[in-house]
N, C-alpha and C positions, 0 to 999 in steps of 0.2 A: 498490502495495499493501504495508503492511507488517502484518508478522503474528507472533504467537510461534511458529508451527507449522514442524515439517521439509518443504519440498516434497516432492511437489505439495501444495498447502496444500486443508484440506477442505470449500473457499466453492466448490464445482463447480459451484453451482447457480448462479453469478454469470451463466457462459456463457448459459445460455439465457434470464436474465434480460438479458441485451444485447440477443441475438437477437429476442427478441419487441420491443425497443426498435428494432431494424433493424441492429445494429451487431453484425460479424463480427472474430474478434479473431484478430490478424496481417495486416486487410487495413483496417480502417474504424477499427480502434480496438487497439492494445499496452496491453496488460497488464505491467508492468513490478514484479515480485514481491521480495519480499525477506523471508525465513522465519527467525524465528532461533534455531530448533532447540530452543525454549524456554531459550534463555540468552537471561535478560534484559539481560544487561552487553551484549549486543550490538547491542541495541537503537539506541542514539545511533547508532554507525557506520553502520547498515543506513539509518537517517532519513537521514545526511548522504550516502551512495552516491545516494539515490532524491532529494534535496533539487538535490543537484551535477548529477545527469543533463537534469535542466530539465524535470522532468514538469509536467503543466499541472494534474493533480489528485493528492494523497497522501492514502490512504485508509487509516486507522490500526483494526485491527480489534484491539479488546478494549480493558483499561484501559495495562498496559505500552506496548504499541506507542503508543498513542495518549499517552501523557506524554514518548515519545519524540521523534515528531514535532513535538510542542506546542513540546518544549527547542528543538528546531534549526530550526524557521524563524519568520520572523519579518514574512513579508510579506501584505500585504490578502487575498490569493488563500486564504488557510487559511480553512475554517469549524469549529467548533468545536461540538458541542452544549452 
């Protein structure tokens, strides 16, 4: 998840949105965070940290993170609204 926020980032409610899905996070499902303290310049870096680690989904919350992510991949796997 990328995000402009300082962690812990304040999507908390994501948790129990898993859970009522069935999914417990650190055992069924990683959450793999990256905040960028509202510096947007930091944004690319953070996409390609979470791009490089091989996650299976990158979830860009707001407009910044999300034009972030859009720059640095480039594979079928992204969805895009």
């Amino acid at each position: 998840m990328l995000h402009p926020f300082a962690p812990p980032d304040p999507w908390r409610r994501r948790s129990e949105g898993l859970r009522d899905l069935g999914y417990v996070e650190g055992r069924t499902i990683t959450i793999d965070e990256r905040g960028s303290e509202g510096r947007d310049e930091r944004l690319d870096s953070l996409a390609q940290e979470l791009i490089d680690s091989k996650v299976d989904v990158l979830v860009a919350i707001t407009g910044p993170p999300f034009q972030a992510a859009k720059r640095r991949t480039n594979t079928g796997r992204s969805l895009w609204p």
